[in-house]
GUDO-452952 format. One line per field, with one value per atom (N, C-alpha, C): y, z, x; chain; atom name; residue in one letter. Coordinates in pm, 1 decimal, padded with zeros to 6 digits. Layout:
! residues N
north <- c(Y, ...)
up <- c(Z, ...)
east <- c(X, ...)
cadena <- c(A, ...)
atomo <- c(CA, ...)
residuo <- c(A, ...)
***
This chain:
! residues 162
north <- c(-00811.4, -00711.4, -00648.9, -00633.1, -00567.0, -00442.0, -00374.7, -00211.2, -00180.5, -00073.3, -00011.0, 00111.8, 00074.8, 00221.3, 00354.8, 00468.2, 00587.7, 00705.6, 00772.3, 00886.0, 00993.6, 01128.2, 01213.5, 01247.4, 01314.6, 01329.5, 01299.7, 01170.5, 01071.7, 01001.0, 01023.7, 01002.7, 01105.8, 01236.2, 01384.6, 01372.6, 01305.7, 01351.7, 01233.0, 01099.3, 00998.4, 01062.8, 01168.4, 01188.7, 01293.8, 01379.9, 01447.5, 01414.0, 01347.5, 01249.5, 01192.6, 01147.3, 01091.9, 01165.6, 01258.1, 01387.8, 01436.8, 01463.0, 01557.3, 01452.7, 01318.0, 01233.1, 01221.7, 01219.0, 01226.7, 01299.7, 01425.8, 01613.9, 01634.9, 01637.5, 01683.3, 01599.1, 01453.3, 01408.9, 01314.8, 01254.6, 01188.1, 01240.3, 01344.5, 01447.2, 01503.9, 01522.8, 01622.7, 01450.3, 01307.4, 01222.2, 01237.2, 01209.3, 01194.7, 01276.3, 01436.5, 01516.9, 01479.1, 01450.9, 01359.3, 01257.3, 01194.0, 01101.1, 01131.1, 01244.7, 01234.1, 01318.1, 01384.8, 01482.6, 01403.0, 01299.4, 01209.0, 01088.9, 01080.9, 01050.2, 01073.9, 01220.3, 01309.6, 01306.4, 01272.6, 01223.0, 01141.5, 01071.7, 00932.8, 00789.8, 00725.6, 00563.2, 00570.2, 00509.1, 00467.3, 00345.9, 00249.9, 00172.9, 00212.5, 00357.4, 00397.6, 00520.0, 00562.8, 00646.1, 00667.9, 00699.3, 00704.1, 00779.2, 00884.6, 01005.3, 00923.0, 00897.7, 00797.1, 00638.6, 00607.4, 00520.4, 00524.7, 00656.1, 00694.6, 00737.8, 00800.5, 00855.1, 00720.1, 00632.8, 00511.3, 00446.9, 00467.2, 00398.5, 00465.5, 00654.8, 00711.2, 00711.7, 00678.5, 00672.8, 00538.3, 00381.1, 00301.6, 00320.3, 00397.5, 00452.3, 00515.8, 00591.7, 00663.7, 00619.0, 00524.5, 00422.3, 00307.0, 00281.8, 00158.0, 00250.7, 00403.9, 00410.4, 00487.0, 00521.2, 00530.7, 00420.6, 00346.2, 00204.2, 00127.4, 00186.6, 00180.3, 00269.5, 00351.0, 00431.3, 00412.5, 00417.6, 00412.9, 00264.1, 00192.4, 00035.7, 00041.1, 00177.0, 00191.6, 00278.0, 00330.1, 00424.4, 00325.8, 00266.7, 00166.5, 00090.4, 00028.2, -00019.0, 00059.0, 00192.7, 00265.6, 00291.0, 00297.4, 00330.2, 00436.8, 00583.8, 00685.8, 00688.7, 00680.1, 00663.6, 00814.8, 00867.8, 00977.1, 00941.1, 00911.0, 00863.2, 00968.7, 01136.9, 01162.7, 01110.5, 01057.9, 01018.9, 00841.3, 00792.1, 00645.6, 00690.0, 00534.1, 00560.2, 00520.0, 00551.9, 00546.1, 00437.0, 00388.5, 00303.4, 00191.5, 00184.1, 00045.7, 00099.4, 00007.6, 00080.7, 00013.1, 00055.2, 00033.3, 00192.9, 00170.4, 00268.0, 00410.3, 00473.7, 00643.2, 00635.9, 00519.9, 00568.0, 00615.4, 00662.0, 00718.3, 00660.8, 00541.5, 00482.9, 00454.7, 00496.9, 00504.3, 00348.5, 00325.3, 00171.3, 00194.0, 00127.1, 00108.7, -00053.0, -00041.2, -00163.7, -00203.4, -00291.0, -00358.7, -00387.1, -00440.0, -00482.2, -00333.3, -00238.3, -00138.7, -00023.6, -00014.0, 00110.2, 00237.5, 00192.2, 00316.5, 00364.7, 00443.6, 00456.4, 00489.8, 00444.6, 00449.4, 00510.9, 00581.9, 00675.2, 00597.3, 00577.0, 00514.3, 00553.8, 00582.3, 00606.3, 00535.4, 00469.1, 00344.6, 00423.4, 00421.0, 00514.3, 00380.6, 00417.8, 00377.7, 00320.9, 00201.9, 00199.8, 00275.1, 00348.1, 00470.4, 00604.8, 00588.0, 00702.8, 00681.9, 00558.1, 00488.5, 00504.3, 00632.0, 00653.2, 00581.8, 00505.0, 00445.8, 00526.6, 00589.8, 00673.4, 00806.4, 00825.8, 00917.1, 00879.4, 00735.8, 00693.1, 00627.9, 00626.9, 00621.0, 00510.7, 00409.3, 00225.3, 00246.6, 00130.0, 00060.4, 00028.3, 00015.6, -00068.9, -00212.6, -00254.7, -00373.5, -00407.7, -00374.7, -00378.9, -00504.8, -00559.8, -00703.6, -00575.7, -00487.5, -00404.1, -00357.9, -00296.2, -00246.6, -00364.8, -00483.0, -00615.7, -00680.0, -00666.2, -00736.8, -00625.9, -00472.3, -00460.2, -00412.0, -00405.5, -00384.0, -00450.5, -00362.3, -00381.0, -00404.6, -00382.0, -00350.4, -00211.1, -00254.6, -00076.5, -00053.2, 00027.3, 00052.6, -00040.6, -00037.2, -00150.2, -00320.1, -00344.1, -00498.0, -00471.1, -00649.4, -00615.6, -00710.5, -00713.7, -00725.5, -00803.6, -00977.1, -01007.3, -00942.4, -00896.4, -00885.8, -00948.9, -01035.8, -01097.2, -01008.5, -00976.2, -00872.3, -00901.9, -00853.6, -00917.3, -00939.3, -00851.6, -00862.5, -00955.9, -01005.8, -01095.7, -01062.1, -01165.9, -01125.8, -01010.6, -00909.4, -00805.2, -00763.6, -00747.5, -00682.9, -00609.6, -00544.4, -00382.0, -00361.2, -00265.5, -00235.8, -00131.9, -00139.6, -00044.0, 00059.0, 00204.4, 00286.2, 00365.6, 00429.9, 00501.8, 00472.3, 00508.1, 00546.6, 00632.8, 00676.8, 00806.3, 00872.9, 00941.0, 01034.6, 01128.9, 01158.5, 01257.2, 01342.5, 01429.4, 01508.6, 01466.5, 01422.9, 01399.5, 01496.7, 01534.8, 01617.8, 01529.8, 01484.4, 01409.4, 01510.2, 01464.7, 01538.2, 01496.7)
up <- c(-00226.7, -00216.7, -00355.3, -00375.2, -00563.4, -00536.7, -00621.9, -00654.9, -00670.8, -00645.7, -00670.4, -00757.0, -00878.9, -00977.4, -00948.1, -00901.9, -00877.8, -00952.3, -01013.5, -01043.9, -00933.0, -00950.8, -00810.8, -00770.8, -00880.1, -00800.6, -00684.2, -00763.5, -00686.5, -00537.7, -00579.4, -00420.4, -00332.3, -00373.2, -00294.2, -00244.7, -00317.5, -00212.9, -00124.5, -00179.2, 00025.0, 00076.3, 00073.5, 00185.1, 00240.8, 00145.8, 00220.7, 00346.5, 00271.0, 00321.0, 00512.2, 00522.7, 00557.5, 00670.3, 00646.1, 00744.7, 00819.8, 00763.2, 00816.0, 00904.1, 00873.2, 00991.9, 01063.8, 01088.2, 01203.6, 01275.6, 01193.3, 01243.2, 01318.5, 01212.9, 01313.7, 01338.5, 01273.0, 01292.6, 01435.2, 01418.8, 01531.9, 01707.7, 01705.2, 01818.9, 01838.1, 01750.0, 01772.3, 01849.2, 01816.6, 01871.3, 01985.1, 02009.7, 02148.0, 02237.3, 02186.9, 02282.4, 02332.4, 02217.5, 02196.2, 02307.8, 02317.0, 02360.0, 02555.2, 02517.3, 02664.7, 02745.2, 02658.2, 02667.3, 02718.5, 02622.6, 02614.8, 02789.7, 02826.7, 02942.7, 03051.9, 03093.5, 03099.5, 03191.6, 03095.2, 03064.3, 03164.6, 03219.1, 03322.7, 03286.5, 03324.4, 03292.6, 03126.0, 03181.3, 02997.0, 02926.0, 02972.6, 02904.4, 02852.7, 02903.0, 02838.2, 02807.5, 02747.0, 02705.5, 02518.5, 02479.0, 02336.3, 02292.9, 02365.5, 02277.6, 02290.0, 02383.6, 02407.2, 02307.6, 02320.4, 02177.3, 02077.7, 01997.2, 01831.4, 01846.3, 01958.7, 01927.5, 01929.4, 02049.6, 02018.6, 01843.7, 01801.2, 01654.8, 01615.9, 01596.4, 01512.4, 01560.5, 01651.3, 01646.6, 01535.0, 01559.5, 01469.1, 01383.2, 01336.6, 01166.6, 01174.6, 01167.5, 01207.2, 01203.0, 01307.1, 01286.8, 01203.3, 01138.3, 01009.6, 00911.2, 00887.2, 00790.5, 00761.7, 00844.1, 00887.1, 00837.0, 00908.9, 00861.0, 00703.1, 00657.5, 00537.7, 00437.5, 00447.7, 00369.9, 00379.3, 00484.1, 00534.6, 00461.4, 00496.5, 00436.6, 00228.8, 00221.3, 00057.8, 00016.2, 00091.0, 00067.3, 00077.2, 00138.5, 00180.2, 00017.2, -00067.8, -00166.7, -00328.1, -00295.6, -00383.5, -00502.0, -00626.7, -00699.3, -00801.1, -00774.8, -00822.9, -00953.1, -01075.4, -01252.1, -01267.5, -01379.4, -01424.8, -01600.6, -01654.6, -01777.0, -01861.6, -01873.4, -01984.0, -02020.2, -01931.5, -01997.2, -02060.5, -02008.6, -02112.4, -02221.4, -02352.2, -02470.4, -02423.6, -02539.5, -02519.7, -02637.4, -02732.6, -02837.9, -02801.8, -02649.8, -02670.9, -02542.0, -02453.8, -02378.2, -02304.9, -02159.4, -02034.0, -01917.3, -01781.6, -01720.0, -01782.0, -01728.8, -01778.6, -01914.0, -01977.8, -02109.0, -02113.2, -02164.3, -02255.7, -02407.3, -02351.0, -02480.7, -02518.5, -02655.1, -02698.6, -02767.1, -02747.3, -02756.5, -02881.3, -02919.1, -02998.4, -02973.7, -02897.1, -02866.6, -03016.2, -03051.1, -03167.2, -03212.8, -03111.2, -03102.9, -03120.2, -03035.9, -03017.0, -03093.3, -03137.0, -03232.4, -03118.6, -02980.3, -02890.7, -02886.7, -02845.6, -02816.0, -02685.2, -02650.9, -02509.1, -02441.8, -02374.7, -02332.3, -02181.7, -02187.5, -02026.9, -02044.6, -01863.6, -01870.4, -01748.7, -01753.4, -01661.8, -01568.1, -01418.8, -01335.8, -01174.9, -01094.4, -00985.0, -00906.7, -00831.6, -00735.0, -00696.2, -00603.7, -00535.5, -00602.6, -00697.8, -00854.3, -00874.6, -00898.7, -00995.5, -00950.1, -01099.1, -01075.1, -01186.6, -01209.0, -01300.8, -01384.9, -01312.1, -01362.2, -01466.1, -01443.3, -01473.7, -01598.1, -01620.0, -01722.1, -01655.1, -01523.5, -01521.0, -01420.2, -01430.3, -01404.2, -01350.5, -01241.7, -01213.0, -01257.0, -01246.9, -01336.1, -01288.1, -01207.8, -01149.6, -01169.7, -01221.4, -01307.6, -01384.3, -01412.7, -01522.9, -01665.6, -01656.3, -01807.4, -01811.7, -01740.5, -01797.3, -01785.8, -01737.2, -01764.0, -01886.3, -01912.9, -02083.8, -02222.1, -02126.4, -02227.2, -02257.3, -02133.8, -02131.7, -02248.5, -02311.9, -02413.4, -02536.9, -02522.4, -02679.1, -02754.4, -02873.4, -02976.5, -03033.5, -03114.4, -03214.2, -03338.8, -03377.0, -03400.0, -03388.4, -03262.7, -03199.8, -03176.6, -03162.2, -03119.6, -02995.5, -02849.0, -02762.3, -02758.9, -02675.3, -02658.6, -02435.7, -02389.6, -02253.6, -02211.6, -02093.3, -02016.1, -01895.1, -01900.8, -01830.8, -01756.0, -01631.9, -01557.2, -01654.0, -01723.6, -01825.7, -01930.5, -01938.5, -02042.8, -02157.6, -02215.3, -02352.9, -02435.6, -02411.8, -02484.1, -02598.0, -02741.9, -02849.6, -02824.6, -02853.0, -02818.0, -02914.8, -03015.0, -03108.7, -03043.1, -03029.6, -02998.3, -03121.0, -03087.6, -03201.7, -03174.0, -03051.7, -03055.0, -02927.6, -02901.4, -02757.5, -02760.2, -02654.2, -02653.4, -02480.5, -02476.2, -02297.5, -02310.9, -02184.1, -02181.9, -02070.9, -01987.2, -01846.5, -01802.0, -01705.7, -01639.8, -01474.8, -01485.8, -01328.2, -01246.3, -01123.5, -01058.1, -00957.5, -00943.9, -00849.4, -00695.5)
east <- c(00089.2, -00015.9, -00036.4, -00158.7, -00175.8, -00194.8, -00147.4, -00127.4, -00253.6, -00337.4, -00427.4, -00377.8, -00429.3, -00393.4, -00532.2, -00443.8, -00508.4, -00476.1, -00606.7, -00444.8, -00430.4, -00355.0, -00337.9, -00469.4, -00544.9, -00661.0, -00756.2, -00730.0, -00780.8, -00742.0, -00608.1, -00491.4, -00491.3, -00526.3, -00496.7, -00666.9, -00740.6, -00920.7, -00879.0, -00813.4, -00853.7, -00731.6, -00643.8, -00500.2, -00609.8, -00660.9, -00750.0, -00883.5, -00937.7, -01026.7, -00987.5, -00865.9, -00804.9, -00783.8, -00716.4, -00657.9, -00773.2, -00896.4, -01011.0, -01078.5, -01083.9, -01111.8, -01036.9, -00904.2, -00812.5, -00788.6, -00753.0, -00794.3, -00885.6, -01015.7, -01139.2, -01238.4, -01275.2, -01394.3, -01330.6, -01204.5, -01222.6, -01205.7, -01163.6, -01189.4, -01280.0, -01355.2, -01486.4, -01608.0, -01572.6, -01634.7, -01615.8, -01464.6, -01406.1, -01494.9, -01535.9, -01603.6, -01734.0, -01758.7, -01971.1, -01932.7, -01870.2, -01857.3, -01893.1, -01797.5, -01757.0, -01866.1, -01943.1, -02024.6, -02214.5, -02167.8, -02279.6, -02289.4, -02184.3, -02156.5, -02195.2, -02185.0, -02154.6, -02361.2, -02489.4, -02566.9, -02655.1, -02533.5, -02600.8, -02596.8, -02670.3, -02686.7, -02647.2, -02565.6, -02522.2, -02604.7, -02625.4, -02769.6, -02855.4, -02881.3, -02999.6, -03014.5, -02865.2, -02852.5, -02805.5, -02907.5, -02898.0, -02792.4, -02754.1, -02660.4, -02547.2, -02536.7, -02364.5, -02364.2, -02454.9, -02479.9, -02418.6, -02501.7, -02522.4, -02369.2, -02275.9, -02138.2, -02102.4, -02070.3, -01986.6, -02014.8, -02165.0, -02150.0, -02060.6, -02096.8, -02029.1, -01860.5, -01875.3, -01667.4, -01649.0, -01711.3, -01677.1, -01645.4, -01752.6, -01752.2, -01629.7, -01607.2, -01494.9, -01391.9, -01344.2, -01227.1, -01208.3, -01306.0, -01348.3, -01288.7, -01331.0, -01309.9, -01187.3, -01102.0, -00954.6, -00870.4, -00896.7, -00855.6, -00886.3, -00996.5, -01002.2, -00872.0, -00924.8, -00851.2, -00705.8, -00659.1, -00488.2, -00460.5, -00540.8, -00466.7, -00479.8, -00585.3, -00602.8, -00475.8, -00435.7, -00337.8, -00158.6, -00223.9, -00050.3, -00020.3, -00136.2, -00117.5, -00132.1, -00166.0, -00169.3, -00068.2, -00138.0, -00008.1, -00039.8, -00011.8, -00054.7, 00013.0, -00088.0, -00044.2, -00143.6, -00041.2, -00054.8, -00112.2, -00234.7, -00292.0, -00253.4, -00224.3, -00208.4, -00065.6, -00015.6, 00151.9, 00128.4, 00049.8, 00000.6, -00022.9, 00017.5, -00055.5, -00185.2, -00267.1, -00374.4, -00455.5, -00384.5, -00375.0, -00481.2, -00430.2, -00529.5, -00622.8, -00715.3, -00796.8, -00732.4, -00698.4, -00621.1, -00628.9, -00614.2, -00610.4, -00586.8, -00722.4, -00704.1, -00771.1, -00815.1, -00833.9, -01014.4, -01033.4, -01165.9, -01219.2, -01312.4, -01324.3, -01459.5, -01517.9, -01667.0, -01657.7, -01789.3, -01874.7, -02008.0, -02018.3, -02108.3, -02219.0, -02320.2, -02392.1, -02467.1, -02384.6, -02438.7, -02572.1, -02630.2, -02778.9, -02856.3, -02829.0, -02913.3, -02880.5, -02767.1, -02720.7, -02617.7, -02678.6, -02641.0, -02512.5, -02499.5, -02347.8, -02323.7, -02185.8, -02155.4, -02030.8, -01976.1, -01897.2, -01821.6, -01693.2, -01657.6, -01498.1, -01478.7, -01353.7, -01258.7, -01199.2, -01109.7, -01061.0, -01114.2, -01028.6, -01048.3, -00950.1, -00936.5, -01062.8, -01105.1, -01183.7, -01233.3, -01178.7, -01243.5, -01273.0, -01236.0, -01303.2, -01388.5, -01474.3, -01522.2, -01710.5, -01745.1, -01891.4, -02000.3, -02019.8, -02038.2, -02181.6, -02270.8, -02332.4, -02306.0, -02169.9, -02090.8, -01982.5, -01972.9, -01915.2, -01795.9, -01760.5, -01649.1, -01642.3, -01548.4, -01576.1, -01445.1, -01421.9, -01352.8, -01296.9, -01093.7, -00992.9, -01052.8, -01105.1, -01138.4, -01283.2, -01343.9, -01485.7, -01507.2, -01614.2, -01581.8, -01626.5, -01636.3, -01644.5, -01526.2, -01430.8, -01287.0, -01241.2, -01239.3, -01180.5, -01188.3, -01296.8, -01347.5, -01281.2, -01257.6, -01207.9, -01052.4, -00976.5, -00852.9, -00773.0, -00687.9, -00623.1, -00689.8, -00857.0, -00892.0, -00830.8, -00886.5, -00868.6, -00967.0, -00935.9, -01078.7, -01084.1, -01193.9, -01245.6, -01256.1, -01238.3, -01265.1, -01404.5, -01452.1, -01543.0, -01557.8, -01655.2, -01654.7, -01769.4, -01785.7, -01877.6, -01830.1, -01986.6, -01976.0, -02097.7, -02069.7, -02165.8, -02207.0, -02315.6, -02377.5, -02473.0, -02524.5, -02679.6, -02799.6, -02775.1, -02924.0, -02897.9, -02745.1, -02753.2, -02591.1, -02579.0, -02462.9, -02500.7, -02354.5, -02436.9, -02291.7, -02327.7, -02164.9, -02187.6, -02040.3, -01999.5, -01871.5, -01901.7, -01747.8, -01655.6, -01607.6, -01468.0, -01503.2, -01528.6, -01562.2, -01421.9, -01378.3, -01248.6, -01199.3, -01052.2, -00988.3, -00936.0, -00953.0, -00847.3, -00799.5, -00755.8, -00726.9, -00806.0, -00907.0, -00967.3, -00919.4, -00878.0, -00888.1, -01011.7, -01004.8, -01144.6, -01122.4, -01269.0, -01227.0, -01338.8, -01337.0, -01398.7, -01477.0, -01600.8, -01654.4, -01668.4)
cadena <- c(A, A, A, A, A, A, A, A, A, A, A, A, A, A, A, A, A, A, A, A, A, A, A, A, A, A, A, A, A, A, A, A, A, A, A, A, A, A, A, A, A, A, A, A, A, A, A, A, A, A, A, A, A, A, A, A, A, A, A, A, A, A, A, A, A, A, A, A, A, A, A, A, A, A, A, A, A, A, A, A, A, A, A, A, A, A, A, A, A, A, A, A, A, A, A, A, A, A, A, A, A, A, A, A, A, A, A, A, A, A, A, A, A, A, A, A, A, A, A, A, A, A, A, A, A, A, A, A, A, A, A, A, A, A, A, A, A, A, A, A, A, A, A, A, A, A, A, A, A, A, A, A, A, A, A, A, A, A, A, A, A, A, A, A, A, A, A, A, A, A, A, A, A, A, A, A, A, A, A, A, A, A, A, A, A, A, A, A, A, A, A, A, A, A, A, A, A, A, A, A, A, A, A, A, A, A, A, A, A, A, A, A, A, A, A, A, A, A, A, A, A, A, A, A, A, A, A, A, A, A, A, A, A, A, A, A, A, A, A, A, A, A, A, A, A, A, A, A, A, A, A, A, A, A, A, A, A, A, A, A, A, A, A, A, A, A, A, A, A, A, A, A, A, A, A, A, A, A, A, A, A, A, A, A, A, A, A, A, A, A, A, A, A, A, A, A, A, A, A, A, A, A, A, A, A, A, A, A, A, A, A, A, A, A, A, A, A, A, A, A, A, A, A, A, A, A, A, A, A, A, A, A, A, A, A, A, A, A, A, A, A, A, A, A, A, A, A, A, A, A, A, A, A, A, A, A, A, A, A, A, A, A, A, A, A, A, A, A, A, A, A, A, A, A, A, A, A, A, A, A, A, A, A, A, A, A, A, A, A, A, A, A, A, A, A, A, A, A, A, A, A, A, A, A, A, A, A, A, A, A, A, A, A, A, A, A, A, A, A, A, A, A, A, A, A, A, A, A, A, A, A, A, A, A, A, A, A, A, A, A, A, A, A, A, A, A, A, A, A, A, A, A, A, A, A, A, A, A, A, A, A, A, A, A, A, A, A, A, A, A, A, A, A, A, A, A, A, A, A, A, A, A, A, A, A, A)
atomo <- c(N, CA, C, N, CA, C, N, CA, C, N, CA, C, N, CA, C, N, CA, C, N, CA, C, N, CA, C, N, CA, C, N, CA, C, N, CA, C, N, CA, C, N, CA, C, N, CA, C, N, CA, C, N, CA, C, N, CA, C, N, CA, C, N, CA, C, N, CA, C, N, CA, C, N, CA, C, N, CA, C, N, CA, C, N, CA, C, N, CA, C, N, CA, C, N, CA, C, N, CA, C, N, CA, C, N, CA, C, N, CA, C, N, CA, C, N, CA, C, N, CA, C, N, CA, C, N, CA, C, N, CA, C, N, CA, C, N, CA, C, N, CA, C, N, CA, C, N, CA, C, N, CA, C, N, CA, C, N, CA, C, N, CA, C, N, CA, C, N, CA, C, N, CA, C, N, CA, C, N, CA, C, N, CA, C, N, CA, C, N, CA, C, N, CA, C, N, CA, C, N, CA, C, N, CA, C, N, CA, C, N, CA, C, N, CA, C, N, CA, C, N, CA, C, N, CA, C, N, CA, C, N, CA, C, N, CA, C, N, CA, C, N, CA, C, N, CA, C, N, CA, C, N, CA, C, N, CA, C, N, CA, C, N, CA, C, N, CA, C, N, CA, C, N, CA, C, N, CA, C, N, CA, C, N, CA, C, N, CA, C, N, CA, C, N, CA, C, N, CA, C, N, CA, C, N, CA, C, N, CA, C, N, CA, C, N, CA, C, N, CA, C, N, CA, C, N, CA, C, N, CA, C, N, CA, C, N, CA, C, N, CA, C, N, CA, C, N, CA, C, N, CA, C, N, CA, C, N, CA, C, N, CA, C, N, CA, C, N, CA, C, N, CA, C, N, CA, C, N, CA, C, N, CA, C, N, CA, C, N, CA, C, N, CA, C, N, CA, C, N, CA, C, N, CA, C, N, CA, C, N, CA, C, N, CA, C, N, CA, C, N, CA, C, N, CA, C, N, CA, C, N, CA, C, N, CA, C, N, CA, C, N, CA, C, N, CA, C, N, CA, C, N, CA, C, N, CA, C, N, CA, C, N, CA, C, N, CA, C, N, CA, C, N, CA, C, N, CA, C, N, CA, C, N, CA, C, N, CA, C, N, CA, C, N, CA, C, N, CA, C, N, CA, C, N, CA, C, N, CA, C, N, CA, C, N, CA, C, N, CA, C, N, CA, C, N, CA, C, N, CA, C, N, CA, C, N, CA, C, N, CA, C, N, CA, C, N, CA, C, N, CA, C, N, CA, C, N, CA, C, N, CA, C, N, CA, C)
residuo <- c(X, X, X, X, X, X, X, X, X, X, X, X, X, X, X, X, X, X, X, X, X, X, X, X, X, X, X, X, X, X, X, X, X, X, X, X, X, X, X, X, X, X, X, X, X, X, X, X, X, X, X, X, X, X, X, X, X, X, X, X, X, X, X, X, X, X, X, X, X, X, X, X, X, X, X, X, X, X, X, X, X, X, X, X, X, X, X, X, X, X, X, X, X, X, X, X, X, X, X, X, X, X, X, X, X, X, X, X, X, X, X, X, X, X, X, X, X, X, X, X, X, X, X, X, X, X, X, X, X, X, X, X, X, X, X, X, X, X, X, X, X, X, X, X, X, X, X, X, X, X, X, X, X, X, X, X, X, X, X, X, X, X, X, X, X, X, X, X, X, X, X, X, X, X, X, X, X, X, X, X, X, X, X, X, X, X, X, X, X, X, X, X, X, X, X, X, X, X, X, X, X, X, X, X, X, X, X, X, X, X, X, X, X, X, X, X, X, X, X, X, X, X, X, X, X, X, X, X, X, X, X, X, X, X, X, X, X, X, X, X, X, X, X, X, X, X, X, X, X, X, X, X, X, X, X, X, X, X, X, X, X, X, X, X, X, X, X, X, X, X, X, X, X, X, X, X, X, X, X, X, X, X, X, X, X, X, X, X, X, X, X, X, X, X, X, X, X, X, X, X, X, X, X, X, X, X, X, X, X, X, X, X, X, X, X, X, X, X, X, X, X, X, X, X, X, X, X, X, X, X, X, X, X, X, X, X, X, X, X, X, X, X, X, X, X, X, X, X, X, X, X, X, X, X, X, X, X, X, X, X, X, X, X, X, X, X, X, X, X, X, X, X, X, X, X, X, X, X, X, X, X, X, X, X, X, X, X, X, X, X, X, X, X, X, X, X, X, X, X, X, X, X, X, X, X, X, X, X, X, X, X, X, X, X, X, X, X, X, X, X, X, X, X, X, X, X, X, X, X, X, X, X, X, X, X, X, X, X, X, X, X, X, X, X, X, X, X, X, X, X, X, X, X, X, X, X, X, X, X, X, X, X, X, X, X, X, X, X, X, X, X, X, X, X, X, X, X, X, X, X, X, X, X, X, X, X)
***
């Protein structure tokens, strides 16, 4: 089974996550449920429906999480070096072609906002660049096409996740 690198943050929102569907979302169905019943002909009864979906959901995503949590492996990045780019790191890009510059920071799957800068350890972009430094430079195959990218710095940032 492969480790999923998380850091706490990130481990304390799905335990959280986790709990509040077990706690309260999946009892508060149970009631819909029974309530929806409750109703008449169940064939043709929509409210008892939309709860049986919403229990699925519910238990899909229980089951999600719990089996994410069984392989978890909570890494703490300000205690990594940061020398090279690998989990937790914070590392600026320079797109060769375009001059731009680019901002990304390697965090867990279920972290991972990419709008926000912040990718997947399992990403084909933190893949291409795990264990660079500063100044390499990076060919990446991308949907739009081969794109260079210099390694301008790395470093650890605190990141707070929203």
């Amino acid at each position: 089974m492969q480790k999923e690198p998380m850091t706490a943050f990130g481990y304390e929102k799905i335990v959280s996550e986790l709990k509040n569907l077990k706690e309260n979302e999946r009892p508060n169905i149970v009631k819909e449920i029974d309530i929806a019943r409750g109703h008449g002909d169940l064939k043709e009864n929509a409210e008892y429906h939309a709860a049986k979906e919403k229990q699925a959901f519910i238990e899909a995503r229980i089951k999600e999480l719990s089996e994410l949590l069984a392989r978890v492996q909570v890494v703490d990045p300000s205690e990594l070096k940061h020398e090279k780019i690998g989990f937790g790191s914070t590392f600026e890009l320079l797109d060769i072609d375009t001059d731009k510059q680019l901002t990304y920071t390697i965090v867990g799957s279920m972290e991972a906002k990419p709008d926000a800068g912040l990718i997947s350890f399992h990403s084909p972009l933190a893949k291409a660049f795990n264990g660079k430094k500063e100044g390499d430079e990076v060919s990446v195959k991308l949907p739009n096409g081969e794109v260079d990218y210099e390694v301008l710095r790395v470093f650890y940032q605190d990141i707070q996740f929203g």
